[in-house]
C-alpha positions in Angstrom: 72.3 101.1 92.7 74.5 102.5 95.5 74.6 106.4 95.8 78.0 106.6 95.5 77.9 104.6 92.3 75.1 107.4 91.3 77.1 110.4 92.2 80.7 108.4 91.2 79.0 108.0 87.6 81.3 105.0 87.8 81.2 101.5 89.1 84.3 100.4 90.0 85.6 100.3 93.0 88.4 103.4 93.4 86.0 105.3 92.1 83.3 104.5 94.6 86.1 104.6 97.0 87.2 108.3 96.3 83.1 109.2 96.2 82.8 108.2 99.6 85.8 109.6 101.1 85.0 112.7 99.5 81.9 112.6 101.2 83.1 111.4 104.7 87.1 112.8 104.3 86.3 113.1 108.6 85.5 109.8 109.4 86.8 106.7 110.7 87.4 104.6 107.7 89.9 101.6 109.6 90.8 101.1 112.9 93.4 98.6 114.2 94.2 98.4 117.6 95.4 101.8 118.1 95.6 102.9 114.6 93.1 104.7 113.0 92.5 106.8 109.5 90.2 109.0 108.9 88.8 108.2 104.9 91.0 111.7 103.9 94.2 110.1 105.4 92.9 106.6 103.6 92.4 108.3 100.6 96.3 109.9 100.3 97.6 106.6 100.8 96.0 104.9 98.1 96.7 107.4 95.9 100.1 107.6 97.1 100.4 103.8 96.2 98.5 104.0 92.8 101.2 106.3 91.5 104.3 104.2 93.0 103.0 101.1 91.2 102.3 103.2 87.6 105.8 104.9 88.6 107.6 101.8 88.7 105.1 100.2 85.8 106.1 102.9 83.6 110.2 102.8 84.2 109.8 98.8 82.7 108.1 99.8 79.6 104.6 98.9 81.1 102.3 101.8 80.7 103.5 104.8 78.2 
C-alpha cells in the first residue's frame, strides 16, 4: 500500500490527494507552460471547487 494511503487511513483519491499536499504544500504539483502551483495552491482550488459544486448541488435539492 501507498504511504499516503497509510497515513490518509483512506483510499480514495481526495484523500490521498490532501495527504500529499499536506506533506509537500511547497512543491511543484503542475506546471504548464508558464504556470505553475505549488500542491498548497492546488489544494485551495480543489477545495474551492468541491464546495461550489455541493453549493450549487444543495440549492436543487441534491444533497441536504
Amino acid at each position: 500500500m501507498l504511504p499516503e494511503v497509510m497515513r490518509a487511513g483512506r483510499a480514495d483519491l481526495y484523500s490521498i490527494f490532501r495527504t500529499r499536499a499536506q506533506d509537500c504544500a511547497g512543491a511543484l504539483a503542475i506546471e504548464d507552460g508558464s504556470k505553475r502551483l505549488r500542491y498548497a495552491e492546488l489544494l485551495e482550488r480543489v477545495d474551492r471547487l468541491a464546495a461550489g459544486h455541493l453549493e450549487k448541488c444543495r440549492a436543487l435539492g441534491g444533497f441536504r
